[in-house]
C-alpha positions as CSV (number, residue, x, y, z in Angstrom):
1,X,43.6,-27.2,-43.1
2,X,45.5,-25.0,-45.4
3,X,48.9,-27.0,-45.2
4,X,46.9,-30.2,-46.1
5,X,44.8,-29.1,-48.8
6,X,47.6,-27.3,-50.6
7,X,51.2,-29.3,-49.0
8,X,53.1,-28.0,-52.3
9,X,52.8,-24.6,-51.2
10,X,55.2,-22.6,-49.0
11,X,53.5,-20.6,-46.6
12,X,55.4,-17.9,-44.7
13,X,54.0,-15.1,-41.5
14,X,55.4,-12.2,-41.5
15,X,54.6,-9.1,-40.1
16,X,53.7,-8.0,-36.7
17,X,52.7,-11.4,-35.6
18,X,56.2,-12.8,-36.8
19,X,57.8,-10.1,-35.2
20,X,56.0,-10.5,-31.9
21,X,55.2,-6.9,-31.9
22,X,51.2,-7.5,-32.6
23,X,48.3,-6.5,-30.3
24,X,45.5,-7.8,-30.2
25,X,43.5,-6.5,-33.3
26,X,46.5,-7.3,-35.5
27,X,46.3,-9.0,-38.6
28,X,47.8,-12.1,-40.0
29,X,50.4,-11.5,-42.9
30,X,51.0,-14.4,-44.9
31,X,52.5,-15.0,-48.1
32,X,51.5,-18.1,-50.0
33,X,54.0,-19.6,-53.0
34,X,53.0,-21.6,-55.4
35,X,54.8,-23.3,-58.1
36,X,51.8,-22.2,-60.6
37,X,48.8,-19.6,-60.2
38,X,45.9,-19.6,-61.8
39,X,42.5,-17.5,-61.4
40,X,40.7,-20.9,-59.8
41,X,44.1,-22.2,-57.8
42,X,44.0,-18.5,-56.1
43,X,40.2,-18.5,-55.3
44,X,40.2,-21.4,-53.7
45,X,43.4,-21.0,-51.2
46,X,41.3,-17.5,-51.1
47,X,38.4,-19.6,-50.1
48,X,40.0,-21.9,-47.5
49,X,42.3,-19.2,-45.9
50,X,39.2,-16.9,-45.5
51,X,37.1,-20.1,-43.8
52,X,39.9,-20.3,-41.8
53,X,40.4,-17.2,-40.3
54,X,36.7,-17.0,-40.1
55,X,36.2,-20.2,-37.7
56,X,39.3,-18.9,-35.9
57,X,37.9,-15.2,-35.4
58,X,41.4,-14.5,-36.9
59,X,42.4,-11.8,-40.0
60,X,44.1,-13.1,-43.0
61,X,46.2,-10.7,-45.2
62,X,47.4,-12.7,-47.9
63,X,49.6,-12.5,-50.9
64,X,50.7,-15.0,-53.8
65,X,53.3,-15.5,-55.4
66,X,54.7,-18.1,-57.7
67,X,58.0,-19.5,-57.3
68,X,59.4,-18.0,-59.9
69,X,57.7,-14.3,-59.5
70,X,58.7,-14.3,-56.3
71,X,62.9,-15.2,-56.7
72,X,63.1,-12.7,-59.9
73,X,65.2,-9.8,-59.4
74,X,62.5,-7.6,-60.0
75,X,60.3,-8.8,-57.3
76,X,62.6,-10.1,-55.2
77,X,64.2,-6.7,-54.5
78,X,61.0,-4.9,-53.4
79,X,61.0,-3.5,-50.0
80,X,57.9,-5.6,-49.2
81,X,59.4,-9.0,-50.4
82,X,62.4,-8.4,-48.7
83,X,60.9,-8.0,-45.4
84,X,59.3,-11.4,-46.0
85,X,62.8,-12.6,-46.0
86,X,63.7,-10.6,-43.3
87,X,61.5,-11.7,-40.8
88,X,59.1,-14.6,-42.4
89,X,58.3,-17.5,-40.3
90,X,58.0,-21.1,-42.4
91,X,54.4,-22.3,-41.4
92,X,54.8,-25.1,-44.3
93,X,57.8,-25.9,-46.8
94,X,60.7,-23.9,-46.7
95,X,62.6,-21.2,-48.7
């Protein structure tokens, strides 16, 4: 549902259940780019990934990035975006 509302969006798990090191109470990770964000655009991938997870009895953690916020050398050096790199599994598009 999330890949077809939004197919311009690259959509990456990472985390414990990338790593395969998750039990059974784990959350999702997921990082969502976009090539713009705005207040609206991020409520409603808010609003599907939560409706999601919901009908799925699943946890989202989510964050959003754009394209270019998330390749800048400020961002793109944190220890948190790295191990997106690091261990991130494409569920839609591709880095």
């Amino acid at each position: 549902k999330i890949t077809e509302k939004f197919n311009d969006n690259i959509l990456l798990l990472y985390g414990s259940r990338a790593r395969g090191d998750a039990n059974v109470d784990s959350d999702y990770d997921l990082c969502v780019l976009v090539p713009e964000l705005n207040k609206n655009y991020q409520e409603e991938l808010f609003t599907i990934i939560w409706e999601e997870g919901f009908e799925n009895d699943m946890f989202f953690q989510t964050v959003y990035f754009t394209y270019d916020n998330f390749f800048s050398e400020d961002v793109y050096k944190t220890r948190h975006v790295q191990s997106i790199f690091k261990e991130g599994i494409e569920i839609n598009g591709e880095l």
